[in-house]
Steps between C-alpha positions, in 0.01 A plus 500: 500500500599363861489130551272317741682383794335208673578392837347136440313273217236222510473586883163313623258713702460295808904573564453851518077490653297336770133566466207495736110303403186618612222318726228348405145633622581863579206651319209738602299364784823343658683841500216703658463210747860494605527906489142491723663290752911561509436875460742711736652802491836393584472228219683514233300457173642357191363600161296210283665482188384240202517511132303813490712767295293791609543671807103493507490192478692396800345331808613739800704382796466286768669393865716205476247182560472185411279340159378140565785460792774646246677823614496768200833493305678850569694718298644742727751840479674347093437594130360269312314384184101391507442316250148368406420139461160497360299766281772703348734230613870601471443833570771718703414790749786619695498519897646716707574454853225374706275297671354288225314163551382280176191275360528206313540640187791698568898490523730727621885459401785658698889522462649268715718642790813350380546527082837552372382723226413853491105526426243772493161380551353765260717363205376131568135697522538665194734221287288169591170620488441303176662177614252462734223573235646182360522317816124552491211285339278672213159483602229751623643411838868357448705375759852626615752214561735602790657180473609533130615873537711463821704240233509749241841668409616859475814684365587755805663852311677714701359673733586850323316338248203438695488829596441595147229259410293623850552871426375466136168328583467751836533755189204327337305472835509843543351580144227285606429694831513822268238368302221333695540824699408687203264258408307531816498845498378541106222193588410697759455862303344251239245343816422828595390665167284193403351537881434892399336387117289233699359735760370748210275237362661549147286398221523159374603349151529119347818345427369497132438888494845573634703257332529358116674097529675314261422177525743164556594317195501129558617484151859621614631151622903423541470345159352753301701778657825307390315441157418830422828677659620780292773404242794830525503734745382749303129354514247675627374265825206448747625431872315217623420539869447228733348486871790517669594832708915459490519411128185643294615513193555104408585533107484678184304437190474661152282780506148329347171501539391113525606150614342202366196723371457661828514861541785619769392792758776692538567864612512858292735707496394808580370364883648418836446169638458305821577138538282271728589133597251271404584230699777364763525864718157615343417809485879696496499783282831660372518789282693448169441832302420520127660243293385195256392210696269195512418291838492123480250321667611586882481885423259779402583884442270815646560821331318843585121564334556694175179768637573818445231577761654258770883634443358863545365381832772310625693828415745278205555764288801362321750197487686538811211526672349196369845310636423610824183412521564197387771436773277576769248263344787232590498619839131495537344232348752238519409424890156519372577258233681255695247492773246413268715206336403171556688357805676166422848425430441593177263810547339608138438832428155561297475766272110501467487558881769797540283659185184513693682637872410850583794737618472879621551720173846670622660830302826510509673782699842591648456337781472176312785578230704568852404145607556345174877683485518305823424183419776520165756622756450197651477292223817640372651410844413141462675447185815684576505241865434214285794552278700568780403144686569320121839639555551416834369172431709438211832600706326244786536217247821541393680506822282196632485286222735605227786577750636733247700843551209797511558807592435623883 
C-alpha cells in the first residue's frame, strides 16, 4: 500500500483554469453565408465546435468572420476541455491542439500559463468528469453552469499519481476501441448474411408459428413479491423478471402457482427463453436460457415452437441448437421489434402485434452459429470492460473523495 501524495487541497478551479464562451448566432445559414463569402485559400479555417459529442455531428469549419458585428472567439495551437452546456450538458470531450472556434452552448477550459502546480490535462479529463455532471441541471436539456464549476474545488495528487489515473482509463479506452471494432466487423458479417437470406426470397412465417410467449403477470407487484418471498434458502423459487435490460431479474418468490386467485405464467423447465421489454426501451430482447421465471407486467417471454415439423426445418435437431437459434432470434428480431414499438418516451411494446408480423423462415447453419459465437465474444467482452471501469471507478473515488491511502 503506497500513500497518496497530494501537492494541494480544496484548490478552486478558476486558480488553476481560464475558460473561453461561445457566440451567439453561429448556426447553419450564418456559417454557409460567412464560408460563401470569406472563403480563401490562404484563410485559415477554424473548426465549429458546440455541444455535439459526435464527430458527425459537428458543424465543419469556417474563416475567421464576424456574427452580428462580434468576431468568433478563438481557440488556437492549446489542449483543452469542451464541455457542453446544453443537451448532454456537462459533458467532457478532450481537444487537442488546434484551431477550434465555439457556439453558444459550449465552453472550453484551459490551464492557465502560469499555475504553480504540476497538472495533466488528461487526469482533470478523466477525474472531474462527474463534477461537472453535477454542475449541470437535470432536465431533457439541462444546463451547464460555468460560473458555479470555475468555483468548485479540487485536491491536486501528484503528478506520478496522475499519471496512473490517465494510464488506467487509456487502458479502458483501448478495450473500447477493441470492441466496437469487433462489433462493426461481426454487425457487418451479421448485415451481410441477412442481405444474402433477403435476396433468396425465403419463405415467410408468423411470429405466432415461430415463437410460443409467456405472458406478463400484472399480478407480480412489489408487494406481493415481498409477500410471497421464499422463507429458507432451501426453497424452491420463481425469478420474477421485470422490464428492465441491466437488472431483469427484480425478486424471488416461492415457487406457486397463483396470487390472489390468479393463475401465474411462468416458464418450463425443459425450454430456452427470450426476454422482451414491454415497455420503457420496447422491444429489447435478451436471451436468458432455461430457468424458472415469471415476467411482471413490463415483460413477456418468447420461447421456440414445440413442432417437430418446424425444428426439422429450421435444422434444430437438439438442445444446443435450439440455444443458438434462439440467440440469433435476439439478433434478428429485436431491431424488428423495436422499430415496431410505439414511439413516445415511454414506447410500449404489444404482444398481439409482434404475434401477427411475418419474418423469413431461417434454418440455422454454420454460418449463423459462427455469427452467434461472435456476438457472445463480444458480449463476454463487455462484461469483463465493465468490471474493469467499476474498479477503476472505485479507486477514482477514493483518491478524490475519501483521500485515503490506495494502492498505485
Amino acid at each position: 500500500m503506497n500513500k497518496i501524495k497530494f501537492q494541494a487541497y480544496d484548490v478552486p478551479i478558476k486558480e488553476v483554469f481560464d475558460y473561453l464562451s461561445g457566440i451567439n448566432g453561429l448556426y447553419g445559414d450564418v456559417i454557409y453565408s460567412n464560408i460563401e463569402t470569406n472563403i480563401d485559400k490562404a484563410t485559415t479555417k477554424y473548426k465549429i465546435l458546440s455541444s455535439a459529442i459526435k464527430e458527425e455531428n459537428k458543424l465543419g469549419d469556417i474563416p475567421d468572420c464576424k456574427i452580428n458585428g462580434k468576431s468568433i472567439p478563438k481557440f488556437v495551437d492549446k489542449e483543452g476541455i469542451l464541455i457542453a452546456r446544453k443537451g448532454k450538458a456537462g459533458t467532457f470531450t478532450y481537444l487537442t491542439k488546434g484551431k477550434y472556434t465555439l457556439t453558444e452552448v459550449a465552453y472550453v477550459i484551459y490551464l492557465k500559463g502560469n499555475v504553480k502546480y504540476e497538472i495533466l490535462l488528461e487526469w482533470f479529463y478523466y477525474s472531474q468528469q462527474k463534477l461537472a455532471y453535477r454542475m449541470a441541471s437535470n432536465s431533457d436539456n439541462g444546463t451547464f453552469s460555468i460560473e458555479r464549476f470555475m468555483e468548485e474545488k479540487i485536491d491536486i495528487p501528484d503528478i506520478n499519481h496522475q499519471r496512473s489515473i490517465v494510464n488506467k482509463y487509456k487502458e479502458i479506452s483501448s478495450e473500447i476501441k477493441k470492441i466496437e471494432c469487433l462489433e462493426n466487423k461481426v454487425n457487418s458479417l451479421f448485415e451481410r448474411y441477412i442481405e444474402i437470406v433477403d435476396d433468396d426470397n425465403s419463405e415467410l412465417i408468423t411470429v405466432k408459428e415461430l415463437l410460443g410467449h409467456v405472458s406478463r403477470n400484472d399480478v407480480l407487484t412489489e408487494e406481493n413479491i415481498y409477500r410471497y418471498a421464499p422463507r429458507d434458502k432451501l426453497e424452491e423459487t420463481i425469478k420474477v423478471l421485470s422490464g428492465s435490460t441491466d437488472n431483469i431479474v427484480c425478486g424471488e418468490i416461492r415457487n406457486i402457482s397463483r396470487i390472489d386467485n390468479k393463475k401465474i405464467h411462468k416458464s418450463e423447465q425443459n425450454k430456452f427463453y427470450l426476454h422482451v421489454v414491454r415497455n420503457g426501451k420496447a422491444g429489447t430482447l435478451t436471451y436468458i436460457g432455461s430457468g424458472n421465471y415469471a415476467p411482471a407486467s413490463h415483460a413477456f417471454l418468447f420461447y421456440l415452437n414445440d413442432s417437430e415439423q418446424l425444428r426439422r426445418r429450421l435444422n434444430i435437431i437438439n438442445a444446443d441448437d435450439e440455444e443458438y437459434y434462439l440467440k440469433f432470434l435476439k439478433l434478428y428480431l429485436e431491431p424488428i421489434f423495436i422499430g415496431n414499438s410505439s414511439r413516445s418516451d415511454n414506447s410500449t411494446f404489444s404482444l398481439t402485434n409482434a404475434l401477427k408480423m411475418e419474418v423469413p423462415l431461417i434454418p440455422l447453419t454454420q454460418k449463423l452459429k459462427e455469427i452467434v459465437n461472435n456476438y457472445d465474444y463480444i458480449e463476454n467482452v463487455f462484461r469483463k470492460t465493465k468490471v474493469l471501469r467499476k474498479k477503476i471507478n472505485a479507486e477514482y473515488i477514493k483518491e478524490i473523495i475519501i483521500e485515503e491511502s490506495i494502492p498505485v
